[in-house]
N, CA, C and O atoms as a Tripos MOL2 file, in Angstrom:
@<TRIPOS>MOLECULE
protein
  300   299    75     0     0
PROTEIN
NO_CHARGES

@<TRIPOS>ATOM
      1 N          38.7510  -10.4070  -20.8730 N.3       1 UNK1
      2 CA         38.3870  -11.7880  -20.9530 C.3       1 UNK1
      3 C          39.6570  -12.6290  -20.8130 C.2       1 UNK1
      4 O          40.7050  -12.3490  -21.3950 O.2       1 UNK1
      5 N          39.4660  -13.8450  -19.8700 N.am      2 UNK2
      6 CA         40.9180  -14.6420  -19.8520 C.3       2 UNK2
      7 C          40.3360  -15.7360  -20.6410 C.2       2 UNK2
      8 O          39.1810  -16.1490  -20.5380 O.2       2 UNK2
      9 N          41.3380  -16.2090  -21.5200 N.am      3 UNK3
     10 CA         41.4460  -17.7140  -22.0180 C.3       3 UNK3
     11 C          42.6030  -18.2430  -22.2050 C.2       3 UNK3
     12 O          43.7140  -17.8490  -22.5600 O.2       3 UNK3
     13 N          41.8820  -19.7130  -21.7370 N.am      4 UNK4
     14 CA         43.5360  -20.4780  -21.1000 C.3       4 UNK4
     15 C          44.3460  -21.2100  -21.9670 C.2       4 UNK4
     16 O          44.4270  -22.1680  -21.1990 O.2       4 UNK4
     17 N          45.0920  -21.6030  -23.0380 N.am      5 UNK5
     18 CA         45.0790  -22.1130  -23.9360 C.3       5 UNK5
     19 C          47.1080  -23.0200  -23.6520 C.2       5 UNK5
     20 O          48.1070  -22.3390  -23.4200 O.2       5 UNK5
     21 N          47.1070  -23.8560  -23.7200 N.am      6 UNK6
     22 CA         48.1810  -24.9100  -23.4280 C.3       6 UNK6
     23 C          48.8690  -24.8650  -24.7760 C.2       6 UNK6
     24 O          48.3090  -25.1940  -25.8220 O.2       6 UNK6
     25 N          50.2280  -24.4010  -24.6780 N.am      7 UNK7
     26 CA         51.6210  -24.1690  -25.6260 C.3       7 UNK7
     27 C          52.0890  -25.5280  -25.4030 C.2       7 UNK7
     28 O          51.7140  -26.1920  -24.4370 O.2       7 UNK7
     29 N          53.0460  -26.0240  -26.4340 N.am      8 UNK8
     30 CA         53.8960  -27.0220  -26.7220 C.3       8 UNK8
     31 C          54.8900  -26.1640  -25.8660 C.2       8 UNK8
     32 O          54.7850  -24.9500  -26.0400 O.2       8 UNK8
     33 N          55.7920  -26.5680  -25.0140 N.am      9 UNK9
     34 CA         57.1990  -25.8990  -24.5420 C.3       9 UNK9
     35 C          58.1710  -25.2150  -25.4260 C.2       9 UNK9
     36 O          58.8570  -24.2720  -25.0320 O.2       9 UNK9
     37 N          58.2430  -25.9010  -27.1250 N.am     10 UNK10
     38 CA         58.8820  -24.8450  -28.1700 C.3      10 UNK10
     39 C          58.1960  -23.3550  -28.3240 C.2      10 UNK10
     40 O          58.6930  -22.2350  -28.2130 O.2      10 UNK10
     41 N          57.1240  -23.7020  -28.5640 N.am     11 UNK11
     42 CA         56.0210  -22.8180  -28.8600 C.3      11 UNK11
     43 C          55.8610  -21.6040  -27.3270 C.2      11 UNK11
     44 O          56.2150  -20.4250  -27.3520 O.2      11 UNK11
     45 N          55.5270  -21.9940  -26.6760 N.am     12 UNK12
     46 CA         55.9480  -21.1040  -25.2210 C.3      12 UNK12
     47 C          57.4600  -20.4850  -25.0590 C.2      12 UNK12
     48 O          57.4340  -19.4120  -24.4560 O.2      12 UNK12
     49 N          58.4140  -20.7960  -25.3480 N.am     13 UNK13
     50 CA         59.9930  -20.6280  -25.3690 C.3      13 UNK13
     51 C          59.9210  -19.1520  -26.2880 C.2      13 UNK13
     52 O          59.9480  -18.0240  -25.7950 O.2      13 UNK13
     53 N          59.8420  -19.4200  -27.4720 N.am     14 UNK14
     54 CA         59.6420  -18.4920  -28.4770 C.3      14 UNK14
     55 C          58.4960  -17.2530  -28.4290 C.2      14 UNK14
     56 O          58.6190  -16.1440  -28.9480 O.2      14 UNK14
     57 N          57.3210  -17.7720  -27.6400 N.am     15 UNK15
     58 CA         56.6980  -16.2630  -27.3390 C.3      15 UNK15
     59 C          57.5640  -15.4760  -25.8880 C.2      15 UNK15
     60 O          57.8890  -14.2890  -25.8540 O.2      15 UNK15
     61 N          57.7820  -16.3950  -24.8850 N.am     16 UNK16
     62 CA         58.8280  -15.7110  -23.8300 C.3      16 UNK16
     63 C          59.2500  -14.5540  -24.3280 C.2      16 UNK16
     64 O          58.9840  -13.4340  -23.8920 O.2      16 UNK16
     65 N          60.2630  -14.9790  -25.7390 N.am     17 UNK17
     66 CA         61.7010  -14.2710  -25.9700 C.3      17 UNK17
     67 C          61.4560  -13.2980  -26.7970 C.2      17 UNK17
     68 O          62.1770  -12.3050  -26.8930 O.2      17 UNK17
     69 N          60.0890  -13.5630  -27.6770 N.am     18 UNK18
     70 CA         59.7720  -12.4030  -28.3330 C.3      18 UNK18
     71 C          58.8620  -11.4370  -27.7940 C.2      18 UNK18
     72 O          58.6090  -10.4220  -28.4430 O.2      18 UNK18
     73 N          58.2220  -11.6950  -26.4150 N.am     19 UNK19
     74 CA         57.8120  -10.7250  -25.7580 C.3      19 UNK19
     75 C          59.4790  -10.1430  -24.4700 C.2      19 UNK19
     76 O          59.7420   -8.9580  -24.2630 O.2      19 UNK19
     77 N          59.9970  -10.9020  -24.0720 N.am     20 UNK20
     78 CA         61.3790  -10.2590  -24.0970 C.3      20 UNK20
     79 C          61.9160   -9.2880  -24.7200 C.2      20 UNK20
     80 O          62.3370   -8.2230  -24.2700 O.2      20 UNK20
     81 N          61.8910   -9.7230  -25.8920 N.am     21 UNK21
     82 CA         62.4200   -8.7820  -26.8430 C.3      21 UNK21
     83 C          62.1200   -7.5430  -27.3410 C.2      21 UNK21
     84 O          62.7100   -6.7180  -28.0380 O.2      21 UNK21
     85 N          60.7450   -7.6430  -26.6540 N.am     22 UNK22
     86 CA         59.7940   -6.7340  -27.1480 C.3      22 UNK22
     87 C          59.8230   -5.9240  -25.7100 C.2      22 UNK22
     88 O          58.9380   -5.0750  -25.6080 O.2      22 UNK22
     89 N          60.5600   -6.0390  -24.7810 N.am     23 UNK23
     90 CA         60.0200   -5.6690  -23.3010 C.3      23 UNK23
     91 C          58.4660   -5.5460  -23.0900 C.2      23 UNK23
     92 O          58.1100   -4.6880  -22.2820 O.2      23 UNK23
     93 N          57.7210   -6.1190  -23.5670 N.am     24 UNK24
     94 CA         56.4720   -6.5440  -23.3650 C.3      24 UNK24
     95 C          56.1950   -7.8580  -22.2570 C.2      24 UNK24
     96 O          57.0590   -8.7310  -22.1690 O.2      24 UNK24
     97 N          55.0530   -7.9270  -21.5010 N.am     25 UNK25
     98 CA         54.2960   -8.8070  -20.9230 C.3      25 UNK25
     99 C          54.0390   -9.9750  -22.1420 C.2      25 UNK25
    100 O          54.0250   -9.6540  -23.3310 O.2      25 UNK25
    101 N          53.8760  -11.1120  -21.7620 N.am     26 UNK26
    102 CA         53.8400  -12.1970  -22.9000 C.3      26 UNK26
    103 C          52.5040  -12.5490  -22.9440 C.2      26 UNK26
    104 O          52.2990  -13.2030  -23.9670 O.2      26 UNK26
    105 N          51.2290  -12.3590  -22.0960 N.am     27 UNK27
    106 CA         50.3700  -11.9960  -22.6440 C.3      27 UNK27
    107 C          49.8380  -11.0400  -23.6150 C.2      27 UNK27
    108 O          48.8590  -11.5210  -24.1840 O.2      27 UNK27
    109 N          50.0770  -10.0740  -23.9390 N.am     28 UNK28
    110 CA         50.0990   -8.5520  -24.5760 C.3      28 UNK28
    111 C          50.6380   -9.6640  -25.8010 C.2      28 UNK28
    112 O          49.7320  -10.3100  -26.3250 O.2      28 UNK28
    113 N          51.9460   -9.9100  -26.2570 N.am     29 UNK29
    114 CA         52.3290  -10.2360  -27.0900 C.3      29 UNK29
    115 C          51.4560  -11.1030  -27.8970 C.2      29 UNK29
    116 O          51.1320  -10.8570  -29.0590 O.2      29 UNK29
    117 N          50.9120  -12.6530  -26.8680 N.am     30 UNK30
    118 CA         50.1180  -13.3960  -27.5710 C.3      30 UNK30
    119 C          48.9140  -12.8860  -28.0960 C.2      30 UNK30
    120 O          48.3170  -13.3820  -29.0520 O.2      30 UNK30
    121 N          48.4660  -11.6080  -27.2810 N.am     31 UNK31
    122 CA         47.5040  -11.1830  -28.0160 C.3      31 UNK31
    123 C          47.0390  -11.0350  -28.6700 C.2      31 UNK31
    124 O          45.9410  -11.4360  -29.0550 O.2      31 UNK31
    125 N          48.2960   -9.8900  -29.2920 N.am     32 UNK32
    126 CA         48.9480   -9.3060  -30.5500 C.3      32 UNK32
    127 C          48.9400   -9.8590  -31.5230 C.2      32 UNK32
    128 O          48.3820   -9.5390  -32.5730 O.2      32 UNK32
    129 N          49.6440  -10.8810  -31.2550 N.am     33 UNK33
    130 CA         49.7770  -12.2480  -32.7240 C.3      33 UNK33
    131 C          48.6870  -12.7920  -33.2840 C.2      33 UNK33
    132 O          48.5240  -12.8080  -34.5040 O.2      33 UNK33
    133 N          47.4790  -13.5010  -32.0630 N.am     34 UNK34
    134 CA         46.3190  -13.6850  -32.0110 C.3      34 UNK34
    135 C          45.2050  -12.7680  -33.0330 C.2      34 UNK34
    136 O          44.3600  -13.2190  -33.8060 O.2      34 UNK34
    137 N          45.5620  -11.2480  -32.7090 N.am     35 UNK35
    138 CA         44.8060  -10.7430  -33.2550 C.3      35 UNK35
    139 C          45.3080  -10.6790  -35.0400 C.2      35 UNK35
    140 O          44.6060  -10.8580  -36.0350 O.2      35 UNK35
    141 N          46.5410  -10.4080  -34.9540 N.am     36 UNK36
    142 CA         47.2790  -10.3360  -36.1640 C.3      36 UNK36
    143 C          46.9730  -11.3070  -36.9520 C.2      36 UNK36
    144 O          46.3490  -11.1370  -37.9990 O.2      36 UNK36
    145 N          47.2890  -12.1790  -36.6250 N.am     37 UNK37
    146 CA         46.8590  -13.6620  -37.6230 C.3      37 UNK37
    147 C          44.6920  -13.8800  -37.7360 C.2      37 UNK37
    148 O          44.2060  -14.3120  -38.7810 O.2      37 UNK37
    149 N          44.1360  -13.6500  -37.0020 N.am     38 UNK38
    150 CA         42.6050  -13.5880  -37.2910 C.3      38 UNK38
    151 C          42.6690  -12.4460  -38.3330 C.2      38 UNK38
    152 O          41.9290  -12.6930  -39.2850 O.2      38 UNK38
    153 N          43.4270  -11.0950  -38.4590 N.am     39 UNK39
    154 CA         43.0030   -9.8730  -39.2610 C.3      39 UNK39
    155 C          43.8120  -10.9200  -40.5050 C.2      39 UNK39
    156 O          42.9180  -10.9130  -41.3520 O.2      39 UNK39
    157 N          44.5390  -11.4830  -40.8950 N.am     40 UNK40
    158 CA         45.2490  -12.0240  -41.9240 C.3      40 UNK40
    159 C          44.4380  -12.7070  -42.8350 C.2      40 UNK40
    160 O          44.1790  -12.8080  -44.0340 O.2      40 UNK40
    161 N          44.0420  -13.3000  -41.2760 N.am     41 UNK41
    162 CA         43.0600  -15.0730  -42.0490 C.3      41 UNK41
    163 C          41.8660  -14.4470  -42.7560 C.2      41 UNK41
    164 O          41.7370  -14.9920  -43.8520 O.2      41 UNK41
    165 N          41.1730  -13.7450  -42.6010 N.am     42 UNK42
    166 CA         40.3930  -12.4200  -43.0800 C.3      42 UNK42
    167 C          39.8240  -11.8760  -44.0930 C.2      42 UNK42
    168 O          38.7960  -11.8730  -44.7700 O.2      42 UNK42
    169 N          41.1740  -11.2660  -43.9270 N.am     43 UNK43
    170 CA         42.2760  -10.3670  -45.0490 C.3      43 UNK43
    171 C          42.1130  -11.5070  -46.2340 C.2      43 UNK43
    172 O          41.5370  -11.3170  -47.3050 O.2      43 UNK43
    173 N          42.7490  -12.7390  -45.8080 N.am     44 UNK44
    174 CA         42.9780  -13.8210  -47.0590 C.3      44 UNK44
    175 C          41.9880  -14.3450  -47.9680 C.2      44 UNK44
    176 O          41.9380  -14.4040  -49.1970 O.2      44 UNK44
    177 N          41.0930  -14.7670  -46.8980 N.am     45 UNK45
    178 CA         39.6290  -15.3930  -47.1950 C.3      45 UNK45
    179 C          39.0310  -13.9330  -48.2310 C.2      45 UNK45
    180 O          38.6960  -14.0290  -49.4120 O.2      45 UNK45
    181 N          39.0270  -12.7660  -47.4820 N.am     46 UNK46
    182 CA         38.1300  -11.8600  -49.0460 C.3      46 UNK46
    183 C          38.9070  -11.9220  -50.2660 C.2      46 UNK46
    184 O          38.2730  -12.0920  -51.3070 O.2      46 UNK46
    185 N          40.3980  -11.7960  -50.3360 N.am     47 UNK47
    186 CA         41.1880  -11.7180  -51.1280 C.3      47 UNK47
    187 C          40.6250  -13.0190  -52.3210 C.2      47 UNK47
    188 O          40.5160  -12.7500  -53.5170 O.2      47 UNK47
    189 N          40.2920  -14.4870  -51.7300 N.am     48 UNK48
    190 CA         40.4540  -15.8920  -52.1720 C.3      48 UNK48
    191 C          38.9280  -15.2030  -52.7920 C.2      48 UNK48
    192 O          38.8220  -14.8650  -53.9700 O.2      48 UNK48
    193 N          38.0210  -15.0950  -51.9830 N.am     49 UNK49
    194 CA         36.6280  -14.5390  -52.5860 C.3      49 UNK49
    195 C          36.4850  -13.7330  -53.8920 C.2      49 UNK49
    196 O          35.7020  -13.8470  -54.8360 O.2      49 UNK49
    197 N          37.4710  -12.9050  -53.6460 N.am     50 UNK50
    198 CA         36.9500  -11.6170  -54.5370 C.3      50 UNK50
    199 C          38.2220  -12.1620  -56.0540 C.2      50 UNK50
    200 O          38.4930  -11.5460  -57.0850 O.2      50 UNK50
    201 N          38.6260  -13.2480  -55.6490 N.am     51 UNK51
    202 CA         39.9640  -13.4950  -56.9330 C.3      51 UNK51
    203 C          38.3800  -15.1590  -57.5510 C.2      51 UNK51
    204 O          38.0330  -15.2230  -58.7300 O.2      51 UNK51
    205 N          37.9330  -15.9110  -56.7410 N.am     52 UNK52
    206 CA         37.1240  -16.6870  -57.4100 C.3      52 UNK52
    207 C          35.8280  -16.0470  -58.0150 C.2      52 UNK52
    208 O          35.1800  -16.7390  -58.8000 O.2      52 UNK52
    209 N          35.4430  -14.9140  -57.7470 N.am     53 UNK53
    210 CA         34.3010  -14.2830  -58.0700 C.3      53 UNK53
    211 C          34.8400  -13.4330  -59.4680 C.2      53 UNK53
    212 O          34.0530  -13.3760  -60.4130 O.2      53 UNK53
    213 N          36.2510  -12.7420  -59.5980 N.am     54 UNK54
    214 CA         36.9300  -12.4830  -60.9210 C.3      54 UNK54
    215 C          36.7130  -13.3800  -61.9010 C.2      54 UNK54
    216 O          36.2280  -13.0150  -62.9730 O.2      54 UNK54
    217 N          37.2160  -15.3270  -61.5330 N.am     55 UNK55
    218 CA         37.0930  -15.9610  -62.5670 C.3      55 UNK55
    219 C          35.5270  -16.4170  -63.1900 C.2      55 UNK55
    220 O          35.3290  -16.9220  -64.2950 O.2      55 UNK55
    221 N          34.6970  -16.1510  -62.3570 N.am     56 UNK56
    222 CA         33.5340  -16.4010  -62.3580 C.3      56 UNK56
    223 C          32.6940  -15.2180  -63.1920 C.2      56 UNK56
    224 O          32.0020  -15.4610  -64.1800 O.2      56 UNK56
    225 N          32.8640  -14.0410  -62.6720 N.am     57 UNK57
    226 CA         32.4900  -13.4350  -63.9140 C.3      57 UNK57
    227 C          33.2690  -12.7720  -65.6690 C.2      57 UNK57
    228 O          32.7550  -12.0350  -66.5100 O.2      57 UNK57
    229 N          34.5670  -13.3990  -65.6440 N.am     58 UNK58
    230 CA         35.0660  -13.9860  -66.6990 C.3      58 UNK58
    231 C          34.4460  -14.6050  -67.5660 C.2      58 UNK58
    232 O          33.9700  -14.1740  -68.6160 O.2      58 UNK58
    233 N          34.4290  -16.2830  -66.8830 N.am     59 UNK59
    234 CA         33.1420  -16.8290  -67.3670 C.3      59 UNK59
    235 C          32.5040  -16.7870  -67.6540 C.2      59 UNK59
    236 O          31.8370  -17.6380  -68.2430 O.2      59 UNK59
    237 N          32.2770  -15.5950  -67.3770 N.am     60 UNK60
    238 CA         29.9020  -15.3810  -67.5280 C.3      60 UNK60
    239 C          30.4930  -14.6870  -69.0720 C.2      60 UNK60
    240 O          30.2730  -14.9190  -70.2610 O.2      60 UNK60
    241 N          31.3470  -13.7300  -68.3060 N.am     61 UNK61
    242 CA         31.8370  -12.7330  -69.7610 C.3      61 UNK61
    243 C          32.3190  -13.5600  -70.7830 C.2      61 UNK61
    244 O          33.1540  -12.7360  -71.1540 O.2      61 UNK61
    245 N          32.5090  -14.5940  -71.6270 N.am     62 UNK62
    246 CA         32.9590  -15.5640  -72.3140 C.3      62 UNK62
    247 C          34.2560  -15.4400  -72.1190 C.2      62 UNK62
    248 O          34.7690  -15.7870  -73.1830 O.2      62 UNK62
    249 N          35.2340  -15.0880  -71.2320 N.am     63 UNK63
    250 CA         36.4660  -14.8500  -71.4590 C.3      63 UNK63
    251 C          36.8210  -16.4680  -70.9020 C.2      63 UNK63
    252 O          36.3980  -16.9000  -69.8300 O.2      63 UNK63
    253 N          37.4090  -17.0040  -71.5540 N.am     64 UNK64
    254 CA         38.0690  -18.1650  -70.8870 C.3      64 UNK64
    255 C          38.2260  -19.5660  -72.6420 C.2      64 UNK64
    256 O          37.6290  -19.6200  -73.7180 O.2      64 UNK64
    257 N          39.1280  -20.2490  -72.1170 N.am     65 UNK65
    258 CA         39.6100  -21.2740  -73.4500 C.3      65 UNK65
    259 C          39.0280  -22.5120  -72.6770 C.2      65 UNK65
    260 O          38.7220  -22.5710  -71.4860 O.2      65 UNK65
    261 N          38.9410  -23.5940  -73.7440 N.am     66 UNK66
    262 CA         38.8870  -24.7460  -73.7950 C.3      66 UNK66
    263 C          39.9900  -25.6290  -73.0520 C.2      66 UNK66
    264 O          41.1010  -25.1020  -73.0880 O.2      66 UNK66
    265 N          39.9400  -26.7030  -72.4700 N.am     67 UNK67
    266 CA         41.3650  -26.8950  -71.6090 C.3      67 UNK67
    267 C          42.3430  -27.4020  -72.9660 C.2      67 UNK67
    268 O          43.5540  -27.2290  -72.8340 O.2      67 UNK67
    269 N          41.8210  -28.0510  -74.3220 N.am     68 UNK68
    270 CA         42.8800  -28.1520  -74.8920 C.3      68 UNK68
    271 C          43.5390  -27.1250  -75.2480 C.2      68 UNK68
    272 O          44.7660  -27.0800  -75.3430 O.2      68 UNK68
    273 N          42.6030  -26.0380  -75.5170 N.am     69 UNK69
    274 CA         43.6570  -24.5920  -76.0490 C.3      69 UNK69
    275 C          44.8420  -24.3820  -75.2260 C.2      69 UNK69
    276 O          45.9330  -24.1640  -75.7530 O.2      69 UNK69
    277 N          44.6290  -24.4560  -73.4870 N.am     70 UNK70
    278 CA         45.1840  -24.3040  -72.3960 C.3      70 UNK70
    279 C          46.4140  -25.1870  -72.7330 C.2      70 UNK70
    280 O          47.4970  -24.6180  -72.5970 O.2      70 UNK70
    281 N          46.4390  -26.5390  -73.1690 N.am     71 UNK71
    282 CA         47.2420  -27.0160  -73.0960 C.3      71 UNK71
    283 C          48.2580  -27.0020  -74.6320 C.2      71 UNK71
    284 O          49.4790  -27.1620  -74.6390 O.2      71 UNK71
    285 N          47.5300  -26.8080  -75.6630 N.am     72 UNK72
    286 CA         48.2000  -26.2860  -76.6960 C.3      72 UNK72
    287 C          49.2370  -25.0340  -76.6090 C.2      72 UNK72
    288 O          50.3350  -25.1390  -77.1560 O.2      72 UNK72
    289 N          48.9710  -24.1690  -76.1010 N.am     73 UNK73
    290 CA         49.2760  -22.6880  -75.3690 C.3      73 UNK73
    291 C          50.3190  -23.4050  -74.3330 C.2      73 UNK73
    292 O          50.9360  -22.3500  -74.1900 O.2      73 UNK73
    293 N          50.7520  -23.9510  -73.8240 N.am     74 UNK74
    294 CA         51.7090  -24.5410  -72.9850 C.3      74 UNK74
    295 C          52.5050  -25.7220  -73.3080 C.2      74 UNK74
    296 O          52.9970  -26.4250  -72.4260 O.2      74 UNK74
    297 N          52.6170  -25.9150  -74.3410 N.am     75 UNK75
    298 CA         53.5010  -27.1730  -75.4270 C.3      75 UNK75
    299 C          54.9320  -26.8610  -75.5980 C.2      75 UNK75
    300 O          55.6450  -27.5930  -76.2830 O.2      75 UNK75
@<TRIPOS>BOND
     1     1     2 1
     2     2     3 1
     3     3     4 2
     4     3     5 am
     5     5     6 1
     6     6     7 1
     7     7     8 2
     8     7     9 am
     9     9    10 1
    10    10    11 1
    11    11    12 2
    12    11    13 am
    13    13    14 1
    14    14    15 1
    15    15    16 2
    16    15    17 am
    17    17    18 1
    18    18    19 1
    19    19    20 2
    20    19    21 am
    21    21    22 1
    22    22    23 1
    23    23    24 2
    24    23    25 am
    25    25    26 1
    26    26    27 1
    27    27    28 2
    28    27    29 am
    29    29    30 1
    30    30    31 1
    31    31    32 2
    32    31    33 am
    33    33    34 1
    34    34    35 1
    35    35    36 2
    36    35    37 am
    37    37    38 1
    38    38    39 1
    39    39    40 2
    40    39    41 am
    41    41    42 1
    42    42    43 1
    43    43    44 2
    44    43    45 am
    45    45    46 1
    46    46    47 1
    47    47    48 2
    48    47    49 am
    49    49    50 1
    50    50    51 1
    51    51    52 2
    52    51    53 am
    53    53    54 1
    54    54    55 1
    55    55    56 2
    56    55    57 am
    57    57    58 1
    58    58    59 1
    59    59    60 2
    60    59    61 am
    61    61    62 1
    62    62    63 1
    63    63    64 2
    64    63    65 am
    65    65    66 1
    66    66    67 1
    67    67    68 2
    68    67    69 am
    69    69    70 1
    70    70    71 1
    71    71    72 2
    72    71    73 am
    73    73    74 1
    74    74    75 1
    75    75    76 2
    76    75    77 am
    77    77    78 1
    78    78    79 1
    79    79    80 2
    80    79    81 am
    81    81    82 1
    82    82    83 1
    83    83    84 2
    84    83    85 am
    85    85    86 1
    86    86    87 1
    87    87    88 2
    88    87    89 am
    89    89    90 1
    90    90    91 1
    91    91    92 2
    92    91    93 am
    93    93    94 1
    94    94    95 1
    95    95    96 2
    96    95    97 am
    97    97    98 1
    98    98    99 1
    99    99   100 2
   100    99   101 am
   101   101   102 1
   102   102   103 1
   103   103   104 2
   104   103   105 am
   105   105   106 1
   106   106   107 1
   107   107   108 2
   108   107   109 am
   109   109   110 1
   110   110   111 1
   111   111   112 2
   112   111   113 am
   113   113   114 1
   114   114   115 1
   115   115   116 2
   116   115   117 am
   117   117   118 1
   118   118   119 1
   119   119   120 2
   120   119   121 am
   121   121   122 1
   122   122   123 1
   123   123   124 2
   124   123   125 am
   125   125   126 1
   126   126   127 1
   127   127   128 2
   128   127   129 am
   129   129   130 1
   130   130   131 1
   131   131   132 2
   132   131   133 am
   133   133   134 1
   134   134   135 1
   135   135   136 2
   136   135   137 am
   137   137   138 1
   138   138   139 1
   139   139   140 2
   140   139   141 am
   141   141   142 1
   142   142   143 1
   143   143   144 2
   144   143   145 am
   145   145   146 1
   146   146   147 1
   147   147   148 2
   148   147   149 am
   149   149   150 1
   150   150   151 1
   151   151   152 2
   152   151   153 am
   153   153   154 1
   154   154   155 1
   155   155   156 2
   156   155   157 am
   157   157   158 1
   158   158   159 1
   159   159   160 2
   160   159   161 am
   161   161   162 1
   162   162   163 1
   163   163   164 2
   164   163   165 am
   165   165   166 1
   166   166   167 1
   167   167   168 2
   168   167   169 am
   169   169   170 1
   170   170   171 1
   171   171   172 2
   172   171   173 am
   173   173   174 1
   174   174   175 1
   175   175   176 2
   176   175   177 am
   177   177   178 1
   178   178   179 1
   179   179   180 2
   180   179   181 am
   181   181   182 1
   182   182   183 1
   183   183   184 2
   184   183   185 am
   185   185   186 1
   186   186   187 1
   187   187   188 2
   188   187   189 am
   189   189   190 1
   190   190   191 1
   191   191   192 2
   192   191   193 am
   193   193   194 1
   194   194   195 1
   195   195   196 2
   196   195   197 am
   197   197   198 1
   198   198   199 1
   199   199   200 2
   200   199   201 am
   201   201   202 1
   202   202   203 1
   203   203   204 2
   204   203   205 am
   205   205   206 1
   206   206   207 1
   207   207   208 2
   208   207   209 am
   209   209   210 1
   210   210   211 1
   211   211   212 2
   212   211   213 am
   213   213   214 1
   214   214   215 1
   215   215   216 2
   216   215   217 am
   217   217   218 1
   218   218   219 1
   219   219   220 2
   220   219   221 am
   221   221   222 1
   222   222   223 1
   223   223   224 2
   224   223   225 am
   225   225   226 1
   226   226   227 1
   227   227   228 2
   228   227   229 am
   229   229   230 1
   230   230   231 1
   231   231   232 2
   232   231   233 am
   233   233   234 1
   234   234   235 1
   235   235   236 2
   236   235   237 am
   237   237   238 1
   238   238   239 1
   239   239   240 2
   240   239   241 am
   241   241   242 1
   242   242   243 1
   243   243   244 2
   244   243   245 am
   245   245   246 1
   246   246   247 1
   247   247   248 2
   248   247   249 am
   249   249   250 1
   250   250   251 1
   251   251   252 2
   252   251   253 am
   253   253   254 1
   254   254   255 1
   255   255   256 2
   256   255   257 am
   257   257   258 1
   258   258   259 1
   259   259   260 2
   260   259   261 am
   261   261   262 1
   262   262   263 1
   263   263   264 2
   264   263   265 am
   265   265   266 1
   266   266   267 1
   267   267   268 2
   268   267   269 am
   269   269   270 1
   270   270   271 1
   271   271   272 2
   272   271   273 am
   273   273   274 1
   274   274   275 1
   275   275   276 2
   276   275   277 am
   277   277   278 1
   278   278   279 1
   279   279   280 2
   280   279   281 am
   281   281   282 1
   282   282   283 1
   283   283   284 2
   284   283   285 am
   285   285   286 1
   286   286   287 1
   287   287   288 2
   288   287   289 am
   289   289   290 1
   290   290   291 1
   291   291   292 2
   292   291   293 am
   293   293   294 1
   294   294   295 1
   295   295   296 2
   296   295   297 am
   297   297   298 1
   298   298   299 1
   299   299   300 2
@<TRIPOS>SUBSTRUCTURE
     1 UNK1         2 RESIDUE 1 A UNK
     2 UNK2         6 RESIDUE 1 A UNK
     3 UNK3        10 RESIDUE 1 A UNK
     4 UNK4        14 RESIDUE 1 A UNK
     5 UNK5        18 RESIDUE 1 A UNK
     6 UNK6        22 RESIDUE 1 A UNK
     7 UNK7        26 RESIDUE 1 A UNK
     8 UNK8        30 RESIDUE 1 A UNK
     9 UNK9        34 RESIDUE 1 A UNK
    10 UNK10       38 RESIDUE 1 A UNK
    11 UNK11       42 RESIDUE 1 A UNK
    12 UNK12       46 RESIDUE 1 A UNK
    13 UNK13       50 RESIDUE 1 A UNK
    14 UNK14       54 RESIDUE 1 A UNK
    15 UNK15       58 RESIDUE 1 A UNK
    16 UNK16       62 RESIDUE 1 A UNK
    17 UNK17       66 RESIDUE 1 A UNK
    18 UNK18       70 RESIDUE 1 A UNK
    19 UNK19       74 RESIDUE 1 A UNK
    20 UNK20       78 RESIDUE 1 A UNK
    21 UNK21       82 RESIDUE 1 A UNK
    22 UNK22       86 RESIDUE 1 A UNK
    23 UNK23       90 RESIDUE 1 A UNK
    24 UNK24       94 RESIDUE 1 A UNK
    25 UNK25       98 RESIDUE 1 A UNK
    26 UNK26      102 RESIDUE 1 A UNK
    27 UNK27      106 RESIDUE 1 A UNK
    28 UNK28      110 RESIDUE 1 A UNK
    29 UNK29      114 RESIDUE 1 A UNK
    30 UNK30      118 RESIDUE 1 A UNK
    31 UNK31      122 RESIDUE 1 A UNK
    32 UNK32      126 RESIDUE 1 A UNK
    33 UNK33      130 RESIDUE 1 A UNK
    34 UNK34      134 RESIDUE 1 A UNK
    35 UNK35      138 RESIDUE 1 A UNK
    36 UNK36      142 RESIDUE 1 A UNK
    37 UNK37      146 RESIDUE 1 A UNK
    38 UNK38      150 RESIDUE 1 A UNK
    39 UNK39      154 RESIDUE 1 A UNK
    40 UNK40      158 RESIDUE 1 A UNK
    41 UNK41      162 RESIDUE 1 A UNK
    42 UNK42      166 RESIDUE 1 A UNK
    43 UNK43      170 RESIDUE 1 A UNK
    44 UNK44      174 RESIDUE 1 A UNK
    45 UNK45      178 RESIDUE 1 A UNK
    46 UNK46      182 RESIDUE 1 A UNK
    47 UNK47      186 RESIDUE 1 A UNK
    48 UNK48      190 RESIDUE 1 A UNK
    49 UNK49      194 RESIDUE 1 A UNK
    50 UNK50      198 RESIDUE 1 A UNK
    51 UNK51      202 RESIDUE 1 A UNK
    52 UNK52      206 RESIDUE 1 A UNK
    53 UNK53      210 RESIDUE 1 A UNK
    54 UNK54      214 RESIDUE 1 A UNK
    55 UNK55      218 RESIDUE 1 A UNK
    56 UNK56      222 RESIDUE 1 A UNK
    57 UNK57      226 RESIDUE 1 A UNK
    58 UNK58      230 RESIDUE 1 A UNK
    59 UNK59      234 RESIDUE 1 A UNK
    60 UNK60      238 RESIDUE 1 A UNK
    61 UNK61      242 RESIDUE 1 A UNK
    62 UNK62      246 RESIDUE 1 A UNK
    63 UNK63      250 RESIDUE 1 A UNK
    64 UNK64      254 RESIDUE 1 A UNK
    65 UNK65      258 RESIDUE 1 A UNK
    66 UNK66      262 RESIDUE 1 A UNK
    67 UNK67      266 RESIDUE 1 A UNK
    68 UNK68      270 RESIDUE 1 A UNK
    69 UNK69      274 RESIDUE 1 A UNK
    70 UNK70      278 RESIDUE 1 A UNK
    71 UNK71      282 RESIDUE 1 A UNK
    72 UNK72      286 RESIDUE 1 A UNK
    73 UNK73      290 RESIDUE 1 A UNK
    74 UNK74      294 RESIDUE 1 A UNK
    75 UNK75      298 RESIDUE 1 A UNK
């Protein structure tokens, strides 16, 4: 599949050199990154899920203070 997607000239400069660097094609590279950063964004989002669903059943479990305790506890 081709898709055409328009770089800032910094932004184009810097994949060049790191597919340079890479003796890679600079498509291949953008790929790469492309895919890398979607597996991240991902990766992050279950991480953010499964850490708000912890405090949530905390909650349920009575585990949690009052915000003054919170702030007593930090005086």
């Amino acid at each position: 599949m081709n898709i055409v997607i328009s770089l800032s000239p910094e932004v184009e400069a810097r994949l060049r050199k790191k597919a340079e660097q890479q003796g890679q094609d600079v498509s291949i590279v953008a790929a790469e990154l492309l895919a890398n950063v979607l597996e991240w964004e991902t990766q992050d989002s279950q991480e953010a899920i499964a850490g708000i669903q912890r405090g949530l059943d905390d909650f349920e479990a009575g585990h949690f203070r009052s915000l003054d305790e919170f702030f007593e506890e930090h005086r």
